[in-house]
C-alpha positions in Angstrom: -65.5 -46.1 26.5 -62.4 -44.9 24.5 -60.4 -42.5 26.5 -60.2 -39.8 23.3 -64.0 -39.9 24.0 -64.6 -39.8 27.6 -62.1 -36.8 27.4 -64.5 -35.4 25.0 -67.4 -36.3 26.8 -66.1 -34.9 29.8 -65.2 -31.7 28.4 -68.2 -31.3 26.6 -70.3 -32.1 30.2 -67.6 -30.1 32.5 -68.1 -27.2 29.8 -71.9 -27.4 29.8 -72.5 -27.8 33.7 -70.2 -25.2 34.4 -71.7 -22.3 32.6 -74.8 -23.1 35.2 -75.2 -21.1 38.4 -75.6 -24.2 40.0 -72.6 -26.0 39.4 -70.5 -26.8 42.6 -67.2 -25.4 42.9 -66.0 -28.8 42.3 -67.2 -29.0 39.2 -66.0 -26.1 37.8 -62.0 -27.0 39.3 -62.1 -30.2 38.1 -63.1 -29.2 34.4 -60.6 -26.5 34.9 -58.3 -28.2 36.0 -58.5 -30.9 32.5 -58.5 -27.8 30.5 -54.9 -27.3 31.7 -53.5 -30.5 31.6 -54.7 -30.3 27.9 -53.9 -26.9 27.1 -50.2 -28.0 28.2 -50.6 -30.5 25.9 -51.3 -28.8 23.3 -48.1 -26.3 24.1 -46.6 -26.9 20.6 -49.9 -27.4 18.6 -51.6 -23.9 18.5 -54.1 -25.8 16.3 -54.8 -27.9 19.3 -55.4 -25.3 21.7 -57.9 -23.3 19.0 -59.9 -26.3 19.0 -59.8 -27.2 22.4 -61.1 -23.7 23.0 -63.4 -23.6 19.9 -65.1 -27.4 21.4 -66.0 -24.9 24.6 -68.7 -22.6 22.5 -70.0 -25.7 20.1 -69.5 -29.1 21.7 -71.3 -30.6 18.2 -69.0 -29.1 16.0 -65.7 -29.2 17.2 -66.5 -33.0 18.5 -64.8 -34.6 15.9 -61.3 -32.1 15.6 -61.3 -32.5 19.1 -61.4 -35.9 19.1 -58.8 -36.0 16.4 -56.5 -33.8 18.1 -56.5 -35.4 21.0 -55.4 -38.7 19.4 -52.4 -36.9 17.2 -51.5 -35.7 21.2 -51.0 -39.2 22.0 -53.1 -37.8 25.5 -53.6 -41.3 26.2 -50.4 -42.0 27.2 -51.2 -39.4 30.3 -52.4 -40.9 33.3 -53.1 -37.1 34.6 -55.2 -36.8 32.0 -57.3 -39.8 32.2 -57.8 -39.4 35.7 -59.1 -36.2 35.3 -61.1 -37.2 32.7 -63.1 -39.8 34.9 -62.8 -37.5 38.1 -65.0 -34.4 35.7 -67.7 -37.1 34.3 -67.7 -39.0 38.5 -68.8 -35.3 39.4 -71.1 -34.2 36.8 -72.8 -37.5 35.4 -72.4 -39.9 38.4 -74.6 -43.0 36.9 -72.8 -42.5 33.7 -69.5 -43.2 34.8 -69.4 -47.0 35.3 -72.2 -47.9 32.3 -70.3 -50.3 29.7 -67.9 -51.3 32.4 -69.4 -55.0 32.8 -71.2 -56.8 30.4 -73.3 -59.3 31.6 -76.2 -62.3 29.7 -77.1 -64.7 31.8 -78.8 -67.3 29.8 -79.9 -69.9 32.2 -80.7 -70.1 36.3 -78.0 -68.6 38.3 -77.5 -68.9 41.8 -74.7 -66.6 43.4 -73.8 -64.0 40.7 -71.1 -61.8 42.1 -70.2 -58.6 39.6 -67.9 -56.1 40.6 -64.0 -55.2 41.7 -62.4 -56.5 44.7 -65.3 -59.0 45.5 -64.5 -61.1 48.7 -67.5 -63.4 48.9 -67.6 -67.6 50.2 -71.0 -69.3 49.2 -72.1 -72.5 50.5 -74.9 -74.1 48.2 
């Protein structure tokens, strides 16, 4: 996923799960805490910060300004924000976060697949 749109995803998630009673605290910090490491971002684009804050009440409209701003922000050259990004979609969609990460056909037999990170394995066939 493109880090302009897992930022937007996440927002758009963070935003919607934590106008819900039941959202942990954690939640609702960690989309917080993105909102700030964008709005000081967007310090010296007020145009930025009415977007970000306009994506809040209507995810589908402001999508793509958002999405634009963000790139004209050059926010992926912030590992704060990226991080905090993936931290906000780990806690509200969990079995979203790694989908796309591997992709995988197998086309014939296979014997001993191993898929992941850090993988220490020693087969014997």
């Amino acid at each position: 996923m493109e880090l302009v749109t897992l930022i937007e995803s996440a927002l758009a998630a963070g935003a919607a799960a934590s106008a819900k009673d039941t959202a942990s605290q954690a939640i609702k910090d960690s989309y917080n805490g993105l909102k700030v490491l964008l709005l000081r971002k967007f310090a010296d684009k007020p145009k930025g910060k009415e977007i970000l804050i306009d994506h809040e009440e209507d995810p589908d409209t402001y999508e793509k300004p958002l999405k634009r701003a963000l790139a004209e922000a050059h926010v992926e050259d912030d590992p704060a924000i990226s991080e905090a990004a993936r931290r906000l979609m780990t806690l509200v969609q969990p079995q979203q976060i790694g989908i796309g990460k591997y992709h995988v056909q197998n086309t014939g037999p296979i014997q001993g697949q191993v898929i992941g990170d850090r993988n220490q394995v020693t087969q014997n066939f």
